[in-house]
PDB file as gemmi writes it, atoms N, CA and C in Angstrom:
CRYST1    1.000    1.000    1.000  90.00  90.00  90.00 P 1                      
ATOM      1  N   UNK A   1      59.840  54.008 120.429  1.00  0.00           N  
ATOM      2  CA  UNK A   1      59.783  52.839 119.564  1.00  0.00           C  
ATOM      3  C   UNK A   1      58.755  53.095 118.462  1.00  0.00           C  
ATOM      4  N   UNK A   2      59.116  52.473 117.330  1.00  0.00           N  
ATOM      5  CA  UNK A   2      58.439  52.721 115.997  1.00  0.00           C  
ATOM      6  C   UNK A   2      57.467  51.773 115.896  1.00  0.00           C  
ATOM      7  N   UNK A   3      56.066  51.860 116.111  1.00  0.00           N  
ATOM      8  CA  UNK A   3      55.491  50.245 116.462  1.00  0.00           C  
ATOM      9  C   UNK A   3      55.148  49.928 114.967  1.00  0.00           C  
ATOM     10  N   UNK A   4      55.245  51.163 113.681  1.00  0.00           N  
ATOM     11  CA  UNK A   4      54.336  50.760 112.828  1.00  0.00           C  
ATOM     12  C   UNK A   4      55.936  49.873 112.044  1.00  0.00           C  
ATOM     13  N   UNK A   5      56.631  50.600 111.758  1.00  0.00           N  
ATOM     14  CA  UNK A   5      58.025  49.660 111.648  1.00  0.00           C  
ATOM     15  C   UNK A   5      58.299  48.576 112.320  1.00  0.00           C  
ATOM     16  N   UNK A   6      58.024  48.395 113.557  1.00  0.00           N  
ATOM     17  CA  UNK A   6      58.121  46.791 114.355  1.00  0.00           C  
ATOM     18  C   UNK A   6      56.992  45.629 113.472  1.00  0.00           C  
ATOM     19  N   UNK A   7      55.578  46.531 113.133  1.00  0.00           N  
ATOM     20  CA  UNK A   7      54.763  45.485 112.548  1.00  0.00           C  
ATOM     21  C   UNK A   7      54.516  45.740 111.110  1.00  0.00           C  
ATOM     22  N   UNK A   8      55.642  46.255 110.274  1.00  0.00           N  
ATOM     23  CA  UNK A   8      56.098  46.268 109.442  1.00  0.00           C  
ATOM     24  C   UNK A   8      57.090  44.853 108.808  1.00  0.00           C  
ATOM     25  N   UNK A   9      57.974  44.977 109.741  1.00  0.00           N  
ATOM     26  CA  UNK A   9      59.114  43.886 109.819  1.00  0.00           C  
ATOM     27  C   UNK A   9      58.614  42.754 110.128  1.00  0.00           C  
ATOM     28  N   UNK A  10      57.651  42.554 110.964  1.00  0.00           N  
ATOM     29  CA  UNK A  10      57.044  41.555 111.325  1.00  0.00           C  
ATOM     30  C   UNK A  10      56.411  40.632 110.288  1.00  0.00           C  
ATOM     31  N   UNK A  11      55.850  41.647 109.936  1.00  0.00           N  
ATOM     32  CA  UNK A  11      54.754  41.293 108.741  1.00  0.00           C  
ATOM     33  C   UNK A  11      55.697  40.671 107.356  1.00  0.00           C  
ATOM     34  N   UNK A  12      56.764  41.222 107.283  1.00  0.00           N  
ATOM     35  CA  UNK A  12      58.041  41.199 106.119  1.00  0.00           C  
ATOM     36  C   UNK A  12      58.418  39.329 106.880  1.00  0.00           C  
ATOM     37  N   UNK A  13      58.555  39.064 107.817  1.00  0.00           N  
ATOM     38  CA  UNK A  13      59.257  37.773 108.254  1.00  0.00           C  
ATOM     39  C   UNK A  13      58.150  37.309 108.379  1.00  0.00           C  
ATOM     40  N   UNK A  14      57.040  37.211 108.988  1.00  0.00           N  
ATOM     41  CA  UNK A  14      56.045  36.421 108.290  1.00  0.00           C  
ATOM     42  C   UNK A  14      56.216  35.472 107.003  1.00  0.00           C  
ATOM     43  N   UNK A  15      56.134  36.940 106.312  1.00  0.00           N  
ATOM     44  CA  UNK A  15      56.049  36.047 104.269  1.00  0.00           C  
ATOM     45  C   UNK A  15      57.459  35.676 104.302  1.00  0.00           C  
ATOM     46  N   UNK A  16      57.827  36.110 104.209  1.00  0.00           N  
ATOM     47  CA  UNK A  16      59.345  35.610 104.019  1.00  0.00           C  
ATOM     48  C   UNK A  16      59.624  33.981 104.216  1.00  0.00           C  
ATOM     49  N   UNK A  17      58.539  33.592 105.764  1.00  0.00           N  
ATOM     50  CA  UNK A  17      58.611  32.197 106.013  1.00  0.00           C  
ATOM     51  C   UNK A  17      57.431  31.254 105.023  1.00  0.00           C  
ATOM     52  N   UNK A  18      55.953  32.364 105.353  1.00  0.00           N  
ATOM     53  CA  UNK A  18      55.243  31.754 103.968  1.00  0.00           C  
ATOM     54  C   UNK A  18      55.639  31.462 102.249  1.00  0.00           C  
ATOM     55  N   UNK A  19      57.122  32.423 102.068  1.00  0.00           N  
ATOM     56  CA  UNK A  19      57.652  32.230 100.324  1.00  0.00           C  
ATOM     57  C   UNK A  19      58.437  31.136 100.791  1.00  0.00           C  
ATOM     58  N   UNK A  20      59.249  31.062 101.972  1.00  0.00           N  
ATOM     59  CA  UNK A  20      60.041  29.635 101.727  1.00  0.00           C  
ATOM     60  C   UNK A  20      59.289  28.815 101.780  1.00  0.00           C  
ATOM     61  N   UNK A  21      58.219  28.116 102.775  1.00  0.00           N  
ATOM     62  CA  UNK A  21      57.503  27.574 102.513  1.00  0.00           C  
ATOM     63  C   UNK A  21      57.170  26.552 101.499  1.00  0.00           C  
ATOM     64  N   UNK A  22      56.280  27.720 100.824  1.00  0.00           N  
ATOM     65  CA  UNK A  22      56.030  27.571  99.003  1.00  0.00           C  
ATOM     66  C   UNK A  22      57.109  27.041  98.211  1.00  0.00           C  
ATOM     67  N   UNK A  23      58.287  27.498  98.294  1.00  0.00           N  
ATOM     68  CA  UNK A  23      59.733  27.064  97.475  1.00  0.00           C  
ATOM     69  C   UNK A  23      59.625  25.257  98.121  1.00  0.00           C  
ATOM     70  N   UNK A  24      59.679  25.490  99.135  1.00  0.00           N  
ATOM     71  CA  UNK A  24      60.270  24.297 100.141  1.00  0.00           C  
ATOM     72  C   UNK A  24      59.059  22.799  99.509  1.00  0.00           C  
ATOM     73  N   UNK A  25      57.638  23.398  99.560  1.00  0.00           N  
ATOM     74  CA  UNK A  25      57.064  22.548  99.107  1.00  0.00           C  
ATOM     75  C   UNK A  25      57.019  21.997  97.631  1.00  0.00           C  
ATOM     76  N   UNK A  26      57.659  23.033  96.934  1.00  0.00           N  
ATOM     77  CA  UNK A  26      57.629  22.673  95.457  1.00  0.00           C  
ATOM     78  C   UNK A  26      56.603  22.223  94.732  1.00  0.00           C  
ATOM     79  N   UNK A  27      55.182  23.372  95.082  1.00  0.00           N  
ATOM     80  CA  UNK A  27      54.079  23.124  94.741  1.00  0.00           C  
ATOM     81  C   UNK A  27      54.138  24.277  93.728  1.00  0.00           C  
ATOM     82  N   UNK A  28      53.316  24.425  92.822  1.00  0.00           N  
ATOM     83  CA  UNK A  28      53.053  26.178  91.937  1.00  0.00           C  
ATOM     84  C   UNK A  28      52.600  27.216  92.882  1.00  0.00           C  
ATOM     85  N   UNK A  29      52.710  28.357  92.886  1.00  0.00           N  
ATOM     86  CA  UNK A  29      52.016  29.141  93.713  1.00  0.00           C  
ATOM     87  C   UNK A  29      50.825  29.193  93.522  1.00  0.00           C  
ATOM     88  N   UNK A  30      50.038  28.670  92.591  1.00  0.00           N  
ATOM     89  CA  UNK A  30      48.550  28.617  92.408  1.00  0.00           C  
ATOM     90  C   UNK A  30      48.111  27.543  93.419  1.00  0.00           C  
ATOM     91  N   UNK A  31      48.731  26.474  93.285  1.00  0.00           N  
ATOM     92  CA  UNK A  31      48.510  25.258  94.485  1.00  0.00           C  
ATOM     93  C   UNK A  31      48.739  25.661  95.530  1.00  0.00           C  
ATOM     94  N   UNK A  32      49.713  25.941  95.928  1.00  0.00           N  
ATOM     95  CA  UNK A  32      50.109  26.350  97.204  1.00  0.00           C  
ATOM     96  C   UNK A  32      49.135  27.811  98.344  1.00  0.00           C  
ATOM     97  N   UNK A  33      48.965  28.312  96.950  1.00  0.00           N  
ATOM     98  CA  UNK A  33      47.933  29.492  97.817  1.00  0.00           C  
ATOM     99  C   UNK A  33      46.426  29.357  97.798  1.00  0.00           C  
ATOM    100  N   UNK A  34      45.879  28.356  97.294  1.00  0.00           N  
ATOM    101  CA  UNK A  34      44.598  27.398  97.359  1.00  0.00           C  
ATOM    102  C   UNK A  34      44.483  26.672  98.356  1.00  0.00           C  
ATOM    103  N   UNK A  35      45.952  25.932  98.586  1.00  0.00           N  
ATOM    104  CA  UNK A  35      46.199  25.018  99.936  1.00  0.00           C  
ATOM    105  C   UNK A  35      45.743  25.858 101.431  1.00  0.00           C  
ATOM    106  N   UNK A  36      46.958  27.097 101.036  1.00  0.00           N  
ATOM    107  CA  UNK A  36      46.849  27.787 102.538  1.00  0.00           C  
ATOM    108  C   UNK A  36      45.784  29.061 102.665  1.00  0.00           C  
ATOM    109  N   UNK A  37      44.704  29.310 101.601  1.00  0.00           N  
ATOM    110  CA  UNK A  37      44.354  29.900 101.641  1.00  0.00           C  
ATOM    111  C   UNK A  37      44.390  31.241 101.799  1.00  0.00           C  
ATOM    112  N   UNK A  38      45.422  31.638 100.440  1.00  0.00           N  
ATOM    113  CA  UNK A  38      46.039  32.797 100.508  1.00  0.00           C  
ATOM    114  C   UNK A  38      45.992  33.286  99.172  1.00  0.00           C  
ATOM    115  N   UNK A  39      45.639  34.658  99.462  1.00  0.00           N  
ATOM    116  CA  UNK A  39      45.167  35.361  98.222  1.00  0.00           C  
ATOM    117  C   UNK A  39      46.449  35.211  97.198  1.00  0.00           C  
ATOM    118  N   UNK A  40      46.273  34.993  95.836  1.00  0.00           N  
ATOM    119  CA  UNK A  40      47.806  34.924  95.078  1.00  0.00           C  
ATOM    120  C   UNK A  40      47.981  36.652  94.981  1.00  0.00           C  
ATOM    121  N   UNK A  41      47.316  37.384  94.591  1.00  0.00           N  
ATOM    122  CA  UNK A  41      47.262  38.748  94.811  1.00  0.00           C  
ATOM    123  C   UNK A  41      48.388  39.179  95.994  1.00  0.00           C  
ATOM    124  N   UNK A  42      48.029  38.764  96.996  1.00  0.00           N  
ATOM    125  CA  UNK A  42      48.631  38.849  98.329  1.00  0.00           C  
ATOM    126  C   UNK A  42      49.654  38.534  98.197  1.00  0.00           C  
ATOM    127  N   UNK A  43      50.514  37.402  97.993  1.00  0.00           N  
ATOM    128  CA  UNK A  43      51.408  36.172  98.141  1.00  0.00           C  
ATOM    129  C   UNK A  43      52.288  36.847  96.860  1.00  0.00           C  
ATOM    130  N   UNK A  44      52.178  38.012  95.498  1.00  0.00           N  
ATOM    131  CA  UNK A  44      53.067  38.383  94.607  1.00  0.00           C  
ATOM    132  C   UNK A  44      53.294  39.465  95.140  1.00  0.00           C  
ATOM    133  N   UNK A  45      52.162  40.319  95.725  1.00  0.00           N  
ATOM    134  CA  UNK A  45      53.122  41.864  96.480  1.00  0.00           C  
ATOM    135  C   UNK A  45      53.899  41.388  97.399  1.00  0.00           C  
ATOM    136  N   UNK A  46      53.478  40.477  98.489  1.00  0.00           N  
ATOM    137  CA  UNK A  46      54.688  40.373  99.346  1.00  0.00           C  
ATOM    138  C   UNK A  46      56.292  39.728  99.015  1.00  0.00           C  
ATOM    139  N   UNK A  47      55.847  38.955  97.684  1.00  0.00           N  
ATOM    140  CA  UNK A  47      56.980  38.609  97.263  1.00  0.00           C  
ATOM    141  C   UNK A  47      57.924  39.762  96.864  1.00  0.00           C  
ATOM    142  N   UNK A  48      57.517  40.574  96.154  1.00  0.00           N  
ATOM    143  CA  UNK A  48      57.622  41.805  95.269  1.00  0.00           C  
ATOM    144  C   UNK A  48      58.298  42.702  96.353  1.00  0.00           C  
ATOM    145  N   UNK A  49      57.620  42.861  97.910  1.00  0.00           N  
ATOM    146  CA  UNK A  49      58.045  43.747  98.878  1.00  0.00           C  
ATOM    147  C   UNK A  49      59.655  42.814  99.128  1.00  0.00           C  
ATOM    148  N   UNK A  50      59.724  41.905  99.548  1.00  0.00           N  
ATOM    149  CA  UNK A  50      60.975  41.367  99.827  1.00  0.00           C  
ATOM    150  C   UNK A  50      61.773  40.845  99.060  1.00  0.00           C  
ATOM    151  N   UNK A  51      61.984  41.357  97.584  1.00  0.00           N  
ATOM    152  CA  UNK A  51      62.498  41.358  96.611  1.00  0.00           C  
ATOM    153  C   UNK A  51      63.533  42.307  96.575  1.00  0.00           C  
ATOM    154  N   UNK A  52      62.617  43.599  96.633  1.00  0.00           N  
ATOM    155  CA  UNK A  52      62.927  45.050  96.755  1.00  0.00           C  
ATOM    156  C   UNK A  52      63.933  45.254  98.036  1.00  0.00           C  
ATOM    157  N   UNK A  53      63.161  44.499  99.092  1.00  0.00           N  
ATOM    158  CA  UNK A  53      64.240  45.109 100.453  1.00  0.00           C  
ATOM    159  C   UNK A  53      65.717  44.260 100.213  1.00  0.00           C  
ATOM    160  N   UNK A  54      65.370  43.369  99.594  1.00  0.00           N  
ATOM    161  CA  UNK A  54      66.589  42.522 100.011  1.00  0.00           C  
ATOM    162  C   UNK A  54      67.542  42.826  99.106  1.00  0.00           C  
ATOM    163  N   UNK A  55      67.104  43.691  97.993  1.00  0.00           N  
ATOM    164  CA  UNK A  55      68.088  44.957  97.026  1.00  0.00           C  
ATOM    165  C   UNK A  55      68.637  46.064  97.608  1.00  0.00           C  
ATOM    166  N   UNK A  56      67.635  46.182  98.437  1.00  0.00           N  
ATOM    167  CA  UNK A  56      67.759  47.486  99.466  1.00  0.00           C  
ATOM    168  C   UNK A  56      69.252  47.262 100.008  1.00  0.00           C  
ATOM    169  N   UNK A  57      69.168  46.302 100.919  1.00  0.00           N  
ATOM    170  CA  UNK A  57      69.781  45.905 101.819  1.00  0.00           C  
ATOM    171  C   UNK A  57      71.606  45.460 100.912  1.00  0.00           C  
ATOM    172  N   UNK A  58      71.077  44.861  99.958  1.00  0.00           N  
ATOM    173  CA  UNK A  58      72.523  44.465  98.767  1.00  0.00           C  
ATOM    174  C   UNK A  58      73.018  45.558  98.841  1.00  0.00           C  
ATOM    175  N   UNK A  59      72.083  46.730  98.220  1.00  0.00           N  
ATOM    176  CA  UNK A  59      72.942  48.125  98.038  1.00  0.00           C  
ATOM    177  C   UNK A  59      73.703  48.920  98.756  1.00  0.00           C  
ATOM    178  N   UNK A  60      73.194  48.766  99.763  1.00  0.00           N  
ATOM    179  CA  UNK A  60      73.732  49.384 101.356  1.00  0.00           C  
ATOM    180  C   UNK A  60      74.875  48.767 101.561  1.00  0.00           C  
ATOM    181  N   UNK A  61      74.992  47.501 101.385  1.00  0.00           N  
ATOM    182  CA  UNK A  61      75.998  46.510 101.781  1.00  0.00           C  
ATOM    183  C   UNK A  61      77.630  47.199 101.058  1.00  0.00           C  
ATOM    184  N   UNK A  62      76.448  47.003  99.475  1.00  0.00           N  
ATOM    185  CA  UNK A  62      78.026  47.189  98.773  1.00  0.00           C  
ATOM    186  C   UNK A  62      78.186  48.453  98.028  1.00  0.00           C  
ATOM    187  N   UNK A  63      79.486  48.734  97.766  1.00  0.00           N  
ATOM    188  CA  UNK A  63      79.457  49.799  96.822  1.00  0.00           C  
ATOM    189  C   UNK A  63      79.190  49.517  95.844  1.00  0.00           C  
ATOM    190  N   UNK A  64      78.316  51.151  95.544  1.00  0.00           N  
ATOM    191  CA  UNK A  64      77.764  50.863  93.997  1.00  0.00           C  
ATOM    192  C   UNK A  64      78.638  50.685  93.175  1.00  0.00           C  
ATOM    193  N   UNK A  65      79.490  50.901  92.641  1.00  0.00           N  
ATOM    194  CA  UNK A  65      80.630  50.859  91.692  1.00  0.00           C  
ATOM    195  C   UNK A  65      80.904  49.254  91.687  1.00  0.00           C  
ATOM    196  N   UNK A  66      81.122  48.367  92.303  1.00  0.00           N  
ATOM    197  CA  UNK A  66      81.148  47.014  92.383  1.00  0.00           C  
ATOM    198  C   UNK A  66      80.217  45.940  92.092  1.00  0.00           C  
ATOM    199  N   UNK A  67      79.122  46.753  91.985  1.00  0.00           N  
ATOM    200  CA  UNK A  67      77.354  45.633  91.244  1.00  0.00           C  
ATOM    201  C   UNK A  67      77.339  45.715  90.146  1.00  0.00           C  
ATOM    202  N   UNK A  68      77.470  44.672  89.253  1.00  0.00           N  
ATOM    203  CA  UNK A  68      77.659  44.259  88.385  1.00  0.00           C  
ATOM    204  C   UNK A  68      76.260  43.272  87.896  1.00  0.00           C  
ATOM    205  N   UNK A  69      75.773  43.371  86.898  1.00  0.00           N  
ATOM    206  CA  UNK A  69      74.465  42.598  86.472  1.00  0.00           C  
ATOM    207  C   UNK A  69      75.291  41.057  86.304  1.00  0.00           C  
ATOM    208  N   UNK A  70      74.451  40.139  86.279  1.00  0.00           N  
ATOM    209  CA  UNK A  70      74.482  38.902  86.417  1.00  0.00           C  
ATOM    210  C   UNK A  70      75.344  38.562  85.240  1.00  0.00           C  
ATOM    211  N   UNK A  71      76.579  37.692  85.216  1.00  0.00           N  
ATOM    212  CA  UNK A  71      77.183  37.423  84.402  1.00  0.00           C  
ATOM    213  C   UNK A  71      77.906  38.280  84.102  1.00  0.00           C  
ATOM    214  N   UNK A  72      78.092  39.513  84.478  1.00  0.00           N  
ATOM    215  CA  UNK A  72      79.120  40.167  83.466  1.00  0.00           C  
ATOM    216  C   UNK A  72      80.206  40.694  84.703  1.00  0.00           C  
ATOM    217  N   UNK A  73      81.576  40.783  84.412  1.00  0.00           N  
ATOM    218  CA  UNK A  73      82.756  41.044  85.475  1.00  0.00           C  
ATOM    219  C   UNK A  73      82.960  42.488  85.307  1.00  0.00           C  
ATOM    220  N   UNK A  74      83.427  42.614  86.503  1.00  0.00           N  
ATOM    221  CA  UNK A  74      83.895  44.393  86.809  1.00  0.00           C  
ATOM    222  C   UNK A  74      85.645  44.199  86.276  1.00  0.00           C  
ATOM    223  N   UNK A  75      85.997  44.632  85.440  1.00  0.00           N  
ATOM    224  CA  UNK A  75      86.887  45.160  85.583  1.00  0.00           C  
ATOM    225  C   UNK A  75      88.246  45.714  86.361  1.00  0.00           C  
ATOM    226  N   UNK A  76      89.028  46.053  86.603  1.00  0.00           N  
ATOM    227  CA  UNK A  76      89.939  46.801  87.451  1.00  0.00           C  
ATOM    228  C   UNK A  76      90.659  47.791  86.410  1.00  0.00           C  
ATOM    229  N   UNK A  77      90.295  48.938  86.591  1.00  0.00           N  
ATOM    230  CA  UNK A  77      91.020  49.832  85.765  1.00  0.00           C  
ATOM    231  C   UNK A  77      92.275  50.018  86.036  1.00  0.00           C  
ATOM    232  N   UNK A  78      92.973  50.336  85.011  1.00  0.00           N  
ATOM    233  CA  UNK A  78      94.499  50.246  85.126  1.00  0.00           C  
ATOM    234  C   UNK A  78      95.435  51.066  83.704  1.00  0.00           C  
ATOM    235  N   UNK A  79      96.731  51.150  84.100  1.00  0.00           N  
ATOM    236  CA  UNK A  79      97.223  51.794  83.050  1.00  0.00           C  
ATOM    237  C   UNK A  79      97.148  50.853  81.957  1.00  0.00           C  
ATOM    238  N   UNK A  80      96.945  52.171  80.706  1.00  0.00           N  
ATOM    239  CA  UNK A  80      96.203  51.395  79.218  1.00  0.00           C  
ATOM    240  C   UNK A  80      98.030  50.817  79.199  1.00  0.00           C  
ATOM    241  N   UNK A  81      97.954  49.510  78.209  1.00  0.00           N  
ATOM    242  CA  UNK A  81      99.278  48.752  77.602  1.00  0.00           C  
ATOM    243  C   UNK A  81      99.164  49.545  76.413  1.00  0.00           C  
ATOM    244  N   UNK A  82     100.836  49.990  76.232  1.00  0.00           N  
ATOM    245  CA  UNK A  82     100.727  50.365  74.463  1.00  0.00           C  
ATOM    246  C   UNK A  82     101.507  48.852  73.532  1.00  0.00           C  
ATOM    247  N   UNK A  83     100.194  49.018  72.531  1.00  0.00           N  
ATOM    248  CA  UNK A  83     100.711  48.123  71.779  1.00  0.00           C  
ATOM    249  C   UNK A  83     102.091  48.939  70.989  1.00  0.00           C  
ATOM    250  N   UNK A  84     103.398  48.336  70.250  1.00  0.00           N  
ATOM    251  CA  UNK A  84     104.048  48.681  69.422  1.00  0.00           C  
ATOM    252  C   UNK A  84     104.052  47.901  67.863  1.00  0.00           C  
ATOM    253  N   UNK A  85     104.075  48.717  67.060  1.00  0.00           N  
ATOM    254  CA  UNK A  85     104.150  48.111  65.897  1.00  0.00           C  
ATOM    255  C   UNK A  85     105.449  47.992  65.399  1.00  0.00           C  
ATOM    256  N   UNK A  86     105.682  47.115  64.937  1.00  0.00           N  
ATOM    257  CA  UNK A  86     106.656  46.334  64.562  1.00  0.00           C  
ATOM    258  C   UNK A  86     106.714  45.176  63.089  1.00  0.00           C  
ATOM    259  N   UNK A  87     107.888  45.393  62.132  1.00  0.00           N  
ATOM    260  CA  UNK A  87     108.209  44.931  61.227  1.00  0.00           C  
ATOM    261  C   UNK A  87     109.196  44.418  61.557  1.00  0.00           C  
ATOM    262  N   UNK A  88     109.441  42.613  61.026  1.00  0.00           N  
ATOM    263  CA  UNK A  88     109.759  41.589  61.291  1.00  0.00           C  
ATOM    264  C   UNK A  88     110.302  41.184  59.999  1.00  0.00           C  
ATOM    265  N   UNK A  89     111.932  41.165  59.978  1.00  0.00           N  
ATOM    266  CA  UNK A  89     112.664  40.213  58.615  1.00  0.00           C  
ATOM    267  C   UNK A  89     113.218  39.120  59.335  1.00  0.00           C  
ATOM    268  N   UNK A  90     112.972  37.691  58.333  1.00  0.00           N  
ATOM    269  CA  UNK A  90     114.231  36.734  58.518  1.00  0.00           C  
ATOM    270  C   UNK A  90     114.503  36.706  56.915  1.00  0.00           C  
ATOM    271  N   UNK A  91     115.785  36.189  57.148  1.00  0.00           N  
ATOM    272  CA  UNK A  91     116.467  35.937  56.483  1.00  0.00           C  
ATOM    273  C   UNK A  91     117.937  35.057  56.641  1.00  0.00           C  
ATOM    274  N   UNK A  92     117.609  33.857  55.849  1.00  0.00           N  
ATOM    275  CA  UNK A  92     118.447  32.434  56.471  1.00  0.00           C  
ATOM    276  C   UNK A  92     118.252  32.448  58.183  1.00  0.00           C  
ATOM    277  N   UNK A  93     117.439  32.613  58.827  1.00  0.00           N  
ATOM    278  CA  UNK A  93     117.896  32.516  60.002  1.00  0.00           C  
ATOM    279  C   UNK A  93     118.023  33.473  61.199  1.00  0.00           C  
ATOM    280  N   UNK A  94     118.354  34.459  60.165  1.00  0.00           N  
ATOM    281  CA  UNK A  94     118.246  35.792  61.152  1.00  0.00           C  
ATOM    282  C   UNK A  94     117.582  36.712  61.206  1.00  0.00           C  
ATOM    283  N   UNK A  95     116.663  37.120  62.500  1.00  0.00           N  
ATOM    284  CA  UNK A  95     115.759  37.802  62.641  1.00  0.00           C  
ATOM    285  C   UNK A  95     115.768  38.957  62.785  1.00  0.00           C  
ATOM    286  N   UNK A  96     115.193  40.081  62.493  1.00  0.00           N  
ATOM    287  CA  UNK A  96     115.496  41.783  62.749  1.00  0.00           C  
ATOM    288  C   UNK A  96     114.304  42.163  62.857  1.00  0.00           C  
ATOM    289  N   UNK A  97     113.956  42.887  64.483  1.00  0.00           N  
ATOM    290  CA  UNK A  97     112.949  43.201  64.535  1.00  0.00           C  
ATOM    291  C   UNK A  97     112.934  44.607  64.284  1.00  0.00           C  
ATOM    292  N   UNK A  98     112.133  45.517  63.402  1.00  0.00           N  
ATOM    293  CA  UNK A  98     112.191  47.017  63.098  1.00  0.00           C  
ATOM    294  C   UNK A  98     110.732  47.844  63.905  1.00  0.00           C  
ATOM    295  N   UNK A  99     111.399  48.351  64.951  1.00  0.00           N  
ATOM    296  CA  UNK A  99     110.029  49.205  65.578  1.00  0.00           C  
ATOM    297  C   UNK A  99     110.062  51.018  65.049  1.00  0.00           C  
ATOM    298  N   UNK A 100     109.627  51.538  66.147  1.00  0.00           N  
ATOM    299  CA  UNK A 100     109.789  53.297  65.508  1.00  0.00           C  
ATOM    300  C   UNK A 100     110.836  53.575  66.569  1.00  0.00           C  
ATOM    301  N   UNK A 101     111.514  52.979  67.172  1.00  0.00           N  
ATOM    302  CA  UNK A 101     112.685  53.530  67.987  1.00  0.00           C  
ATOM    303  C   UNK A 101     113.464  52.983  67.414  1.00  0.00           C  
ATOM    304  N   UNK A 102     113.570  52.074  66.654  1.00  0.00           N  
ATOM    305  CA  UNK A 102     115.249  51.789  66.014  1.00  0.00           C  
ATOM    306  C   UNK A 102     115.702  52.558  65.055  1.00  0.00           C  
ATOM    307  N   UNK A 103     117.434  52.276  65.353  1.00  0.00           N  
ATOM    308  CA  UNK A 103     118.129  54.001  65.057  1.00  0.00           C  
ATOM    309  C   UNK A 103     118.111  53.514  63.371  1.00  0.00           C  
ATOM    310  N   UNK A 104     118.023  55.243  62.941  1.00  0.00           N  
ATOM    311  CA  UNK A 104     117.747  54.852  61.377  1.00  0.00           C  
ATOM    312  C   UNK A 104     118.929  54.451  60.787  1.00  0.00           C  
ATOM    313  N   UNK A 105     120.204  55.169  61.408  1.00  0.00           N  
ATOM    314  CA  UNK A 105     121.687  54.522  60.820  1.00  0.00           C  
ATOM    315  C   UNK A 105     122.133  53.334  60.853  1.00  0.00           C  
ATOM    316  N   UNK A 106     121.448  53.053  62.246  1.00  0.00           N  
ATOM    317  CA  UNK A 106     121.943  51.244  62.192  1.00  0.00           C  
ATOM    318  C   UNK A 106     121.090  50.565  61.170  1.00  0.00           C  
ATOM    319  N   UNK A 107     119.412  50.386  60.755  1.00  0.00           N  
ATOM    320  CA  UNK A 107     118.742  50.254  60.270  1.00  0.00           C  
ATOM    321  C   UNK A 107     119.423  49.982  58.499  1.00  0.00           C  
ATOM    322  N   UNK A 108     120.459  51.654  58.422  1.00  0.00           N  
ATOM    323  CA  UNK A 108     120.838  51.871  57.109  1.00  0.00           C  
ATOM    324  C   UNK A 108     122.177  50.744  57.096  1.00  0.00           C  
ATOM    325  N   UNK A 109     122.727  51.013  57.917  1.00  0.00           N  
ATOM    326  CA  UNK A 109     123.988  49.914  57.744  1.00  0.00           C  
ATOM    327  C   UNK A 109     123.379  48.386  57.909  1.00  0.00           C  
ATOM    328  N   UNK A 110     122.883  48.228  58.342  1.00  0.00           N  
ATOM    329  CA  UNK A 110     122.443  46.565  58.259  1.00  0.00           C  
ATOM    330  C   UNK A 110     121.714  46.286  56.682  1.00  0.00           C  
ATOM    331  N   UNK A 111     120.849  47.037  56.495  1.00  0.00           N  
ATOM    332  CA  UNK A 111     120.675  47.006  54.882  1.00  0.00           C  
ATOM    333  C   UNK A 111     121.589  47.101  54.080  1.00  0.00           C  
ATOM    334  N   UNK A 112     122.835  47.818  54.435  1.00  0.00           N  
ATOM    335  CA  UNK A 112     123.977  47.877  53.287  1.00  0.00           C  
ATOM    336  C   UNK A 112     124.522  46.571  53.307  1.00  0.00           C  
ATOM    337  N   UNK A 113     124.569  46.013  54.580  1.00  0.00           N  
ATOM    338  CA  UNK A 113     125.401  44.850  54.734  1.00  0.00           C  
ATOM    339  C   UNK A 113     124.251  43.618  54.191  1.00  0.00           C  
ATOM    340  N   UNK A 114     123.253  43.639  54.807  1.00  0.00           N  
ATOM    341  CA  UNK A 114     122.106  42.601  54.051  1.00  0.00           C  
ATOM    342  C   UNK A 114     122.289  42.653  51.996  1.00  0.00           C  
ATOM    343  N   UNK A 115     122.961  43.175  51.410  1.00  0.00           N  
ATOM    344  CA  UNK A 115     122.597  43.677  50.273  1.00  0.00           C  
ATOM    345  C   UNK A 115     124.177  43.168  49.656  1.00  0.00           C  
ATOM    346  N   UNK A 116     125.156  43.698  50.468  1.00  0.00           N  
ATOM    347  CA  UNK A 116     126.512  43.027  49.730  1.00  0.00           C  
ATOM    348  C   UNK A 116     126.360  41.548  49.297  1.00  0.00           C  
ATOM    349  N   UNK A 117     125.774  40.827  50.865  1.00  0.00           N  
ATOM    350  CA  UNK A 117     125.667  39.275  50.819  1.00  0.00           C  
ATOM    351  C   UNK A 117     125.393  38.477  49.408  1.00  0.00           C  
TER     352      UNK A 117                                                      
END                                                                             
């Protein structure tokens, strides 16, 4: 058994109950560590220590690839969409959409016929 790790952890749940505490009372930490007679010195490293572990512990949890800073969304990568460009006639009514796959002959005969009209 690891005793310095047992009173390690110990020491970690300790503060842990002294920071809720403090939250719970909704005093400043200047008040609050005047009250209980606790160094503020003291009372920001230990905050600081169980800050850190409890990142520790996030990280372990999750994959890194999935932590994302506050507010901003992960993504799901995926196949890119191709946009197509496209030219658009009406005329009275009728619409012709012209991309880069439409056949150039039909293209040419519909203009011949758009043009007799």
């Amino acid at each position: 058994m690891d005793t310095q790790k047992v009173a390690a952890e110990y020491r970690m749940s300790q503060w842990a109950q002294i920071i809720q505490a403090r939250a719970d009372s909704r005093q400043s930490i200047k008040d609050f560590c005047q009250a209980e007679v606790i160094s503020r010195n003291a009372y920001f490293y230990w905050l600081k220590k169980l800050r850190e572990s409890a990142c520790t512990e996030l990280v372990k949890k999750e994959e890194p690839r999935s932590i994302s800073p506050g507010g901003w969304v992960q993504l799901a990568s995926g196949p890119m969409q191709q946009t197509t460009e496209a030219l658009k006639i009406e005329i009275n009514g009728c619409h012709i959409t012209v991309t880069a796959e439409t056949d150039h002959d039909l293209l040419s005969k519909v203009c011949h016929t758009l043009r007799s009209l």
